[in-house]
Wavefront OBJ file of the C-alpha trace (Angstrom):
o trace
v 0.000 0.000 0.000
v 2.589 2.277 0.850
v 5.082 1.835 -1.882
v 1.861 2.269 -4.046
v 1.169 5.625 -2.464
v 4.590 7.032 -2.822
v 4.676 6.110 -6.929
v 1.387 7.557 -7.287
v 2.065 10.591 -5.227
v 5.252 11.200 -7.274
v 3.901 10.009 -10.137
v 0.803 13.057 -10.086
v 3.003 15.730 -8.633
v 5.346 18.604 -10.562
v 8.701 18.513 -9.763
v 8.880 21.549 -8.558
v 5.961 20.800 -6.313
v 7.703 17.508 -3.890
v 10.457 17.719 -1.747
v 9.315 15.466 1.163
v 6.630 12.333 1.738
v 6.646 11.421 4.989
v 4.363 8.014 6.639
v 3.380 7.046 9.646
v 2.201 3.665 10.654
v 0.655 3.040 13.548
v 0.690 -0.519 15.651
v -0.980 -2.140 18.361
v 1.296 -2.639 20.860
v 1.013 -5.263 23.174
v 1.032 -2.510 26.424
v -1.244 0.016 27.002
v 0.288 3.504 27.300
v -0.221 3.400 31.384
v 1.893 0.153 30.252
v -0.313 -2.428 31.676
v -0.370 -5.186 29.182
v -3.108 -5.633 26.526
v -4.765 -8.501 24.611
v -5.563 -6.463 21.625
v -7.714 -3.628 20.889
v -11.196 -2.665 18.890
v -11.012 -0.119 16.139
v -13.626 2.278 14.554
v -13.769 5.745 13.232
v -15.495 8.261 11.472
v -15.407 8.238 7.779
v -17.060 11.415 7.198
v -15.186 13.537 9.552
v -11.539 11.974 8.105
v -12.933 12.215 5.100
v -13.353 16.329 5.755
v -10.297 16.243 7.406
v -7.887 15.379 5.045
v -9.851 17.803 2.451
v -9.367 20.219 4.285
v -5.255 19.375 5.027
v -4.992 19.269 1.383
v -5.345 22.441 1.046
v -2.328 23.554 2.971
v 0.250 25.663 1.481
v 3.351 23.481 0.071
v 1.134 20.137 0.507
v 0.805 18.061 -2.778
v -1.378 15.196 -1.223
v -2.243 13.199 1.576
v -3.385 9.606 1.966
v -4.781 7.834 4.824
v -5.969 4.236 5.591
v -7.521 3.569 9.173
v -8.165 -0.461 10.369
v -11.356 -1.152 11.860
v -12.739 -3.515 14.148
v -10.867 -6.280 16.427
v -7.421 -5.472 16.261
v -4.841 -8.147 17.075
v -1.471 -6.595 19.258
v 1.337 -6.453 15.898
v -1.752 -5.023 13.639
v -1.494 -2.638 11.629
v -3.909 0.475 13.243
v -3.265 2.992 10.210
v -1.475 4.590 7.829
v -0.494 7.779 7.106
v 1.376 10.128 4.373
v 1.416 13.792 3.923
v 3.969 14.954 0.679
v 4.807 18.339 0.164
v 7.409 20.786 -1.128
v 9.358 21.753 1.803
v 9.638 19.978 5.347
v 8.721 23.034 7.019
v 4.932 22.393 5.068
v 5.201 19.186 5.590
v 6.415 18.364 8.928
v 3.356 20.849 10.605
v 0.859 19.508 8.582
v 1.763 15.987 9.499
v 1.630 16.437 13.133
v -1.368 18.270 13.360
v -2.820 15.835 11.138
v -2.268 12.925 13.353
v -3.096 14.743 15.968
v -6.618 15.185 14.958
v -7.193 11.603 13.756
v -5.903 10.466 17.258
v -8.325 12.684 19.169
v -11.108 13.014 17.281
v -11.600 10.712 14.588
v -10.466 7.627 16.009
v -11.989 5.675 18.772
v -9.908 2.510 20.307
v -10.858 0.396 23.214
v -8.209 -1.822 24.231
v -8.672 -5.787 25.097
l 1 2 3 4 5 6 7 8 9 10 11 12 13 14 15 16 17 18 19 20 21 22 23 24 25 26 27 28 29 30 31 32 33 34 35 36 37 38 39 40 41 42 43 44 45 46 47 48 49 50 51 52 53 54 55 56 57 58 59 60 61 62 63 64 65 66 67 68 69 70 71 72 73 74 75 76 77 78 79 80 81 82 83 84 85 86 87 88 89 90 91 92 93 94 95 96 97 98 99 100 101 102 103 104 105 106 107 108 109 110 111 112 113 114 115
């Protein structure tokens, strides 16, 4: 998926346009983060609020595009819980972007209830 992303993304953009594509990808882990261990963890989200969201990123001086996948339901620890990539021109577009991004999806868009 990601590889996929990143040939896209550089395929559609100018040259002028990309400097940076950074990903995140985010894992169950097998604590929780009081560190108390887990079994797993459910997964859902809103699709029409991410969906906004990353409209609404887009449009972000210096950012070319941004792609997002979220998991949903049971969640084993090791899955994959989502991915995320944000390519722009400079990292100082980029970088901001990315965290507040993340940031939003964490806190508002994505509800987990660990096992």
């Amino acid at each position: 998926m990601i590889e996929d992303w990143v040939e896209e993304v550089k395929a559609k953009a100018l040259p002028d346009e990309l400097g940076m594509i950074l990903v995140h990808n985010g894992i169950v882990r097998g604590t929780s983060k009081g560190g108390k261990p887990v079994q797993g963890m459910t997964l859902s989200y809103d699709e029409g609020l991410l969906s906004e969201t990353v409209s609404t990123f887009k449009t972000a001086e210096g950012i070319v595009d941004i792609k997002v996948w979220i998991n949903n339901g049971k969640l084993a620890i090791g899955d994959d819980i989502m991915f995320v990539l944000v390519a722009g021109r400079f990292r100082t577009d980029v970088l901001p972007v990315f965290e507040q991004l993340l940031r939003k999806i964490k806190n508002e868009i994505v509800n987990e209830e660990e096992a």
